[in-house]
KEGUZA-200244 format. One line per field, with one value per residue (C-alpha): residue number from 1; residue in one letter; x, y, z. Coordinates in steps of 0.001 Angstrom, whole numbers, plus 524288, in hexadecimal, padded with zeros to 5 digits. Each point is the difference from the previous one (the first is absolute). Layout:
num <- [NUM;...]
residu <- [A;...]
xx <- [X;...]
yy <- [Y;...]
zz <- [Z;...]
//
This chain:
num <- [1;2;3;4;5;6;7;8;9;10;11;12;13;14;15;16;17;18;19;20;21;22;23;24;25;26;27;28;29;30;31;32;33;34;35;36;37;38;39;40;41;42;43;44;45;46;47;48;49;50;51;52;53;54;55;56;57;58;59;60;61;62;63;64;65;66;67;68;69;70;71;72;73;74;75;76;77;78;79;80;81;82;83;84;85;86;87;88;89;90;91;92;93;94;95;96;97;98;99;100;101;102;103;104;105;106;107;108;109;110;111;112;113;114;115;116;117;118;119;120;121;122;123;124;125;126;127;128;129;130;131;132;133;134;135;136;137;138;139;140;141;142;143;144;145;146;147;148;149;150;151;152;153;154;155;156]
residu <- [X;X;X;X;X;X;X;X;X;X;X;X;X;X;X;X;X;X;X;X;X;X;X;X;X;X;X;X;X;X;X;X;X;X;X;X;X;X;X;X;X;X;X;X;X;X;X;X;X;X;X;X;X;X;X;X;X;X;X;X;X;X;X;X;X;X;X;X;X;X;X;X;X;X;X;X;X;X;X;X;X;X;X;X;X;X;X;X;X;X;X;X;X;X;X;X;X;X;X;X;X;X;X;X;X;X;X;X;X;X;X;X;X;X;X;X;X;X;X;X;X;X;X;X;X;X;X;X;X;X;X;X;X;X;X;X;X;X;X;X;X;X;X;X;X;X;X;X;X;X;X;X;X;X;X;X]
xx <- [358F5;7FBB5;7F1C6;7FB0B;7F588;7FC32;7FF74;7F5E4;8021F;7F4A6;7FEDF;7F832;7F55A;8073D;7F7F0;7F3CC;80558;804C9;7F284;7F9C7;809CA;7FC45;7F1D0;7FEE8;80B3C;7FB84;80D7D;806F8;8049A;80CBF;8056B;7FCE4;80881;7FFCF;80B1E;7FB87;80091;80F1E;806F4;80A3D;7FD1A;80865;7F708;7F714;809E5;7FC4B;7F4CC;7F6DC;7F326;7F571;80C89;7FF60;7F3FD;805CA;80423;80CE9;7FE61;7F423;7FDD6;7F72C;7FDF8;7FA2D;7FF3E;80D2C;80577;80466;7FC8C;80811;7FD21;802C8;7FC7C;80A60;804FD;7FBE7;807B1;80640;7FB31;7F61C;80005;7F3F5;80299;804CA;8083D;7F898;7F3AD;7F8D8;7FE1D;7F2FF;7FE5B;7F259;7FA6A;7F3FD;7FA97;7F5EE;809D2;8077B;7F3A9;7FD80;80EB0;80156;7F34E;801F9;80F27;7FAF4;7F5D7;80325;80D99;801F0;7FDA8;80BA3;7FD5C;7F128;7FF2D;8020C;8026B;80EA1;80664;80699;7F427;7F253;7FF89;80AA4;7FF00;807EA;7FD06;80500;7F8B4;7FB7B;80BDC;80946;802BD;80127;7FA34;80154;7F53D;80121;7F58B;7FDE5;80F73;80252;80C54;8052D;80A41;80B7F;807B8;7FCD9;80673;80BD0;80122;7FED9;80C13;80733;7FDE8;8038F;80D51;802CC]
yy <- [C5A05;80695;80328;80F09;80194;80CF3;80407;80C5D;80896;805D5;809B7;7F800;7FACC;7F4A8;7F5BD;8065F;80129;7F05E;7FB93;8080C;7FCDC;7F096;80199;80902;7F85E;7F1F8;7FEBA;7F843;806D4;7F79B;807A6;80BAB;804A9;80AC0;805BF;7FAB2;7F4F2;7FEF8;7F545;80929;8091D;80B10;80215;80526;805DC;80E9D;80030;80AB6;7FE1C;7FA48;7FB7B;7F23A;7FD42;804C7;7F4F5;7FCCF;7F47E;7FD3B;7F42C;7FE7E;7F6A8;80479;7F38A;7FD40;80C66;80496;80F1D;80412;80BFB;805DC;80C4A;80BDB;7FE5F;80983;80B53;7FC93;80A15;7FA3E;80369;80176;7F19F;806AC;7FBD0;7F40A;7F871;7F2CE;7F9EC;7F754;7F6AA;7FC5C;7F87C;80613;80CD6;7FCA9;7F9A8;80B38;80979;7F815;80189;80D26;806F6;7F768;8064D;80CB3;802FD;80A42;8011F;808D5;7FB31;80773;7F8F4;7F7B5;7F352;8037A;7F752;80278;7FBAA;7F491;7FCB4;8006A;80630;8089A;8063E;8075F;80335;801A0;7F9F2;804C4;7FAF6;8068A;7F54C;803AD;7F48D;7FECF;7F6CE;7F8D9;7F742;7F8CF;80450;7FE35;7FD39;80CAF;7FFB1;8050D;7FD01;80D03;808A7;7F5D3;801C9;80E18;80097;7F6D5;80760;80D26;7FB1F;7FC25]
zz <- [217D3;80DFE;8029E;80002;8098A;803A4;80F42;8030C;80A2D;807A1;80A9A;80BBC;7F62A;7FB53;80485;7FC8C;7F1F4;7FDB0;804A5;7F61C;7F663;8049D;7FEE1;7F26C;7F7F8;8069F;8054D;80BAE;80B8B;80349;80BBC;80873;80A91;8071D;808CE;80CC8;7F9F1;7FAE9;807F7;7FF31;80BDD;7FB2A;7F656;8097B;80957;7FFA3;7F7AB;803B5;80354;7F7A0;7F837;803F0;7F6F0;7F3A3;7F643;80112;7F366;7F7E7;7F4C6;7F5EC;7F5A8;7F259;7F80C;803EB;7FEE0;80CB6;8044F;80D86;8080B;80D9F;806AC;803C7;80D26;8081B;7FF68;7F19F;7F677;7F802;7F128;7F5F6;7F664;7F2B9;7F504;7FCD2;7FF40;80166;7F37D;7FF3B;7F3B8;7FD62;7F355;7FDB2;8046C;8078B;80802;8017F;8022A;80E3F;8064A;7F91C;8069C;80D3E;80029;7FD27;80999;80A6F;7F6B9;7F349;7F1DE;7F9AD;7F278;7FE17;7F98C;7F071;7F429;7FBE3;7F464;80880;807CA;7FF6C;80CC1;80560;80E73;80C05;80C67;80E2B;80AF2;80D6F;80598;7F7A2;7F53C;7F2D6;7F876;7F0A9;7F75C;7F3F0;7F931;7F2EE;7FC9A;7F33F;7F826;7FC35;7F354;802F8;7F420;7F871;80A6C;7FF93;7F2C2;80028;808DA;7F9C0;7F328;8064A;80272;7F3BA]
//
């Protein structure tokens, strides 16, 4: 089975954003490489100015989960992150409560922390970089066998 990892894309703050993510989700920073860095030299070739500095690769390591990012390359049109989110699992709360308001500061809360019927606390928001980050805590097991049976007795 292959391993999903997902790879943000950041317009020239990319660096800035994987050592917060390091420091708020007490997470490894395995690799950070910028374009002046590349030991392929094409990779710099033309780059405008100031382009250099812009992350070409970035690593992190979330309890052995592995979150990737880079910045645009100058010039590239850089696009707002949509169509998905972070998922954090947490088991308690108060666990949840720390990363949640750390992520969230400077960002937008577009859901607060709430007890759901599959979680004791339930949150969304996108961060000052851009990231839309989704929270779960205290999940519980939710039945699922009286909507299964539901279906299978409509088709019958």
């Amino acid at each position: 089975m292959p391993q999903i990892d997902a790879y943000l894309m950041f317009n020239g703050d990319c660096a800035e954003a994987m050592r917060f993510y390091e420091k708020t989700l007490g997470a490894k920073l395995e690799a950070m490489m910028t374009y002046a860095e590349s030991p392929d030299p094409a990779m710099c070739g033309n780059m405008p100015a100031g382009g250099a500095d812009r992350i070409m690769h970035a690593s992190l390591d979330i309890d052995g989960r592995r979150l990737m990012a880079s910045d645009y390359a100058p010039g590239q049109p850089a696009e707002a992150m949509k169509g998905f989110s972070l998922s954090l699992s947490y088991p308690s709360v108060n666990q949840a409560r720390g990363v949640f308001d750390a992520l969230s500061a400077g960002g937008k809360v577009t859901m607060p922390m709430q007890k759901t019927f599959w979680a004791e606390g339930f949150g969304m928001l996108i961060d000052r970089f851009g990231t839309p980050w989704m929270f779960n805590a205290g999940m519980h097991e939710v039945e699922e066998s009286s909507s299964r049976e539901q279906s299978t007795a409509d088709t019958h």
